[in-house]
N, C-alpha and C positions, 0 to 999 in steps of 0.2 A: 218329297224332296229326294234328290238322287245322293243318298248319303250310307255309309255302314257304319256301325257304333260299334265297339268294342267299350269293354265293360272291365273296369279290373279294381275292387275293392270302391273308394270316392272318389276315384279316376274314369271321366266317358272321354273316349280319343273317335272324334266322327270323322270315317275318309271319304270323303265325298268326290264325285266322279265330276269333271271340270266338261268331260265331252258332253255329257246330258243339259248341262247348263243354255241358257240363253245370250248371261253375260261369261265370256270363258275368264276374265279377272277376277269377279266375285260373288262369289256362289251366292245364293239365294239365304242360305244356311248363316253363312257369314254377315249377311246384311243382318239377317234376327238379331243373331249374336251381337253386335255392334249397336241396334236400338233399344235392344234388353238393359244391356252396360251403360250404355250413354243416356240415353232419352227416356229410360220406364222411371216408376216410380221408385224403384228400389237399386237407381244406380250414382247414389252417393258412396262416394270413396271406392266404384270400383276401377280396376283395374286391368287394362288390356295391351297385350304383346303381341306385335306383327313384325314376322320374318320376312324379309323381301331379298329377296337375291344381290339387286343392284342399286348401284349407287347412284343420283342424279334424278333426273328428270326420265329420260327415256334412255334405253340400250341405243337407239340410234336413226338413223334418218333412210328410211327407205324413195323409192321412185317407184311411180305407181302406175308409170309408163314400159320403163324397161326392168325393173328389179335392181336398180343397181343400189350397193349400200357404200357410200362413200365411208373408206379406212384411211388409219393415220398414212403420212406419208414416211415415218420412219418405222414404224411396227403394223404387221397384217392383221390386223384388228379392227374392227366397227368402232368408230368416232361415238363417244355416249355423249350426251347432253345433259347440261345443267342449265338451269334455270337463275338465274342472277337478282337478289335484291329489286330491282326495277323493274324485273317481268321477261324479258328476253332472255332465248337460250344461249350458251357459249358451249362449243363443242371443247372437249377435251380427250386424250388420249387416256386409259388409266393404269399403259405401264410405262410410256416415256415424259407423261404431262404437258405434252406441246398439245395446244388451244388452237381453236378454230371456229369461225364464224358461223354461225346456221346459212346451211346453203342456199339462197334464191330461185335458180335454177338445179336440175341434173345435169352434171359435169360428164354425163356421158352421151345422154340424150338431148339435152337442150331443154326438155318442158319443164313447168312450176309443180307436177301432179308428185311432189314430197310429202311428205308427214313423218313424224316421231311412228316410232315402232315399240313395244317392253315399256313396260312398265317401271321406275326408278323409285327408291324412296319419296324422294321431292312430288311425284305422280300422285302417289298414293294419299299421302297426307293431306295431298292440295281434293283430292274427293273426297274424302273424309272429312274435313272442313266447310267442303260444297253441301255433301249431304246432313250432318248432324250438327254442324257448328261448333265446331269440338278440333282446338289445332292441338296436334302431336305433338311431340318429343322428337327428332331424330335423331338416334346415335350410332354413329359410324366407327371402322374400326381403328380409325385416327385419333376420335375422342376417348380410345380406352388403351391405347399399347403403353401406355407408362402409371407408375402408381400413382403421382400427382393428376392424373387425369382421370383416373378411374375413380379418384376419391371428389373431385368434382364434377364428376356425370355423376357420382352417386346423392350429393349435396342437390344437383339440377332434379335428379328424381324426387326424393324426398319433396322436393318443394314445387314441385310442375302439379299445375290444378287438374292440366284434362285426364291425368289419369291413362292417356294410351299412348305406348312408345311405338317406333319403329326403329328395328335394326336392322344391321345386312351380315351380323352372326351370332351366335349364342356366346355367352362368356362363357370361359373354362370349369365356374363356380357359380354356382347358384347367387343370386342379390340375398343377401343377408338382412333377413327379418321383411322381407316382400314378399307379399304372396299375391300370385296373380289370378284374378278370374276367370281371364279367356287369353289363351294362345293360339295364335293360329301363324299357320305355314301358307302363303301366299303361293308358292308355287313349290310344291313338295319333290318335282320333274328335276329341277335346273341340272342339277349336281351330277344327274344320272347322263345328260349330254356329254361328259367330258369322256372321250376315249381309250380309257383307262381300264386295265385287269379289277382292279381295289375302286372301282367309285361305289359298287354296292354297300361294301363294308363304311364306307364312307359315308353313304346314305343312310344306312342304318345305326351307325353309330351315334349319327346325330341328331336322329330324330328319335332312338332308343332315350340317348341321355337325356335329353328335351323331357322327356315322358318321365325318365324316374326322379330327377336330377331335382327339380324346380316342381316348387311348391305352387302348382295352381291342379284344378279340379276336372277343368275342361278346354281340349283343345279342338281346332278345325288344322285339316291338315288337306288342303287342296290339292287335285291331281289331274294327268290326265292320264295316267297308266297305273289307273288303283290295283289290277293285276299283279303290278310288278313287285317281286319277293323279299327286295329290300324293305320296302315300303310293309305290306300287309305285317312280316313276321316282327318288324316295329311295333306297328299297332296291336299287335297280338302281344308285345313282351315278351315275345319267343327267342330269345337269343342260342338258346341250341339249337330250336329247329331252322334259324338262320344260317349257321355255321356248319350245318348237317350238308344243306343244299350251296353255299357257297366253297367250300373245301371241294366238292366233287367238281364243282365245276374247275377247281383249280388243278384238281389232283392230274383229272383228263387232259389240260391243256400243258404241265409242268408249269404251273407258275407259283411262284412263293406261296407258302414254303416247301411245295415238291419240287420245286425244280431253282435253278438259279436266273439271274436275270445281269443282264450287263448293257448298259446304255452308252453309247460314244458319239458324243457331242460335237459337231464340226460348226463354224463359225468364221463368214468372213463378207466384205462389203461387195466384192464381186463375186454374183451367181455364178459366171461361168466356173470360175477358180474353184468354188466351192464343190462345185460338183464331177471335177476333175479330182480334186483330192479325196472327194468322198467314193470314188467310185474306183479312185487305185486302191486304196485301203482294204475297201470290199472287195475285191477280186485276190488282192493277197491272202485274207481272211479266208475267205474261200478255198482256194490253193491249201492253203494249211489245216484248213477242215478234214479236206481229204486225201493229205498226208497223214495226219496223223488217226484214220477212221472213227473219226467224231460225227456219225452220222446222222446220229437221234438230235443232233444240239441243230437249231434253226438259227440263221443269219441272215437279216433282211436291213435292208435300208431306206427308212422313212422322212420324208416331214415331220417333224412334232408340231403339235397343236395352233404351234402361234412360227408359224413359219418365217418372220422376220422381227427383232428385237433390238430399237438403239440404232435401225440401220445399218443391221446385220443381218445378210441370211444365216439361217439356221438348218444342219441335217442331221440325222441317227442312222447309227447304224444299233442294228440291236441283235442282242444273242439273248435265246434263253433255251432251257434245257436243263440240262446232267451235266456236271464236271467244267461246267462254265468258267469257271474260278479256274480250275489249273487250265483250260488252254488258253486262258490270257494270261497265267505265269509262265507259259510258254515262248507266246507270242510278242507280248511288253519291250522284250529284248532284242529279238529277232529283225521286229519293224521297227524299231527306233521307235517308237511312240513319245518318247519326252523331246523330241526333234520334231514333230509332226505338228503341233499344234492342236494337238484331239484333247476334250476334257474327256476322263474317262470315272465312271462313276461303275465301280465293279459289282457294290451290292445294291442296286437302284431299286428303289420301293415304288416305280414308276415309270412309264411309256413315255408320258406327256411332258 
């Protein structure tokens, strides 16, 4: 099996390579693991956890004529799908919550040759169910943001027969007095998509904590870039020699905490406006770059991640650098900035 074990005391953490695979959802590895638990002889009262990235049925509805992925019509995002009680999908948005039909045809090409695309919680469990006869738990981050809810997923645990949850994130705190048999990370990749200085840290943070944090013996942690540094120095419980090789990279580029970072938020319902004010902004900025010989400090102006929000475009302009901080106690004033309309987020911990 295409797998690597790391070993650390009555801890095995297997990262197994998702490109060697035949199915790329479910390693071969995974499927043992889940007949061991479920269906052996010796899988009374055990216990299994699956991370899933997302929430729903599927990430979304492709066209298998032209590629197109139909997005919300007020935020630039892929439409995800839920699966409803009675069997049919209902699209929904997952950061304005406007709902939409499963499409018939492609709204761009015309043909039916659609299908779900990612996999979603609702996905998951409904194969899981198909293959061992064993329905999950699903618990989302909606059934856990208040104490009254976390103490009734926790009463749902306790008392749930099949024994195997699905989440879409770790709790802050270990389940208290649970101890799990098998963990597994359904797609260990996701996190590392987002275009971000800090998703490594982010990456390893949580699958470091996963690893010391909670009480189970054995985890699967799926990949398709088992290379990658976040990832391995996880599996190894090397958190210095993670921080050795992520500080350089930072060191080289100035980014927290060598260097400062300042994010300026532009927002508004007409593109073109938007990008006249974001592009006077920038040119003033500039201008004062090299008045004042701030030449090490970079100023550039992007889309972030989700380029429209609420039926708002969205633009950055972004500085980072040396001395970041005083040419915006400079410049604050100078441009009128509380007349403009800019959020400005001076010490941003974030691109995206």
């Amino acid at each position: 099996m295409n797998y690597e074990q790391f070993t650390h005391w009555d801890k095995r953490i297997f990262l197994v390579d998702m490109t060697k695979e035949l199915d790329h959802n479910f390693s071969e590895l995974m499927k043992r693991g889940l007949a061991k638990y479920l269906q052996g002889p010796s899988s009374k009262g055990k216990k299994i956890w699956i991370i899933v990235n997302k929430k729903g049925f599927s990430n979304g509805v492709i066209c298998y004529d032209c590629g197109h992925i139909p997005q919300c019509k007020r935020c630039s995002v892929p439409i995800s799908f839920h699966k409803t009680p009675a069997g049919t999908l209902m699209g929904m948005c997952h950061i304005c919550k406007m709902q939409y039909l499963y499409p018939e045809i492609c709204e761009e090409c015309g043909t039916s040759k659609i299908a779900p695309y990612g996999m979603g919680t609702q996905q998951v469990a409904e194969w899981i169910e198909q293959e061992y006869h064993v329905k999950p738990l699903i618990i989302e981050s909606e059934t856990v943001n208040s104490p009254g809810k976390v103490k009734r997923m926790l009463e749902q645990i306790q008392g749930n027969d099949s024994h195997i949850l699905i989440w879409t994130a770790l709790l802050a705190q270990p389940i208290r007095d649970y101890t799990f048999d098998l963990l597994i990370f359904l797609n260990a990749d996701l996190w590392l998509n987002i275009p971000d200085y800090n998703v490594n840290e982010r990456n390893f943070q949580l699958l470091y904590e996963a690893f010391t944090k909670h009480s189970c013996n054995n985890f699967v942690v799926q990949s398709m870039k088992v290379d990658q540094f976040s990832l391995r120095f996880a599996c190894k419980l090397d958190k210095e020699g993670f921080y050795e090789q992520e500080y350089a990279f930072r060191k080289q580029f100035l980014y927290p905490p060598f260097g400062e970072l300042c994010v300026i938020l532009y927002k508004d319902e007409i593109e073109s406006k938007m990008f006249k004010k974001v592009d006077s902004l920038y040119q003033e900025l500039l201008y004062l770059q090299q008045k004042y010989d701030m030449q090490e400090m970079e100023i550039y102006a992007t889309p972030p991640m989700i380029y429209k929000m609420f039926g708002k475009y969205r633009y950055n302009i972004i500085l980072k650098g040396k001395e970041v901080r005083n040419f915006m106690d400079i410049v604050y004033t100078k441009l009128n900035f509380y007349k403009k309309g800019f959020k400005i987020d001076r010490m941003a911990e974030s691109i995206v």
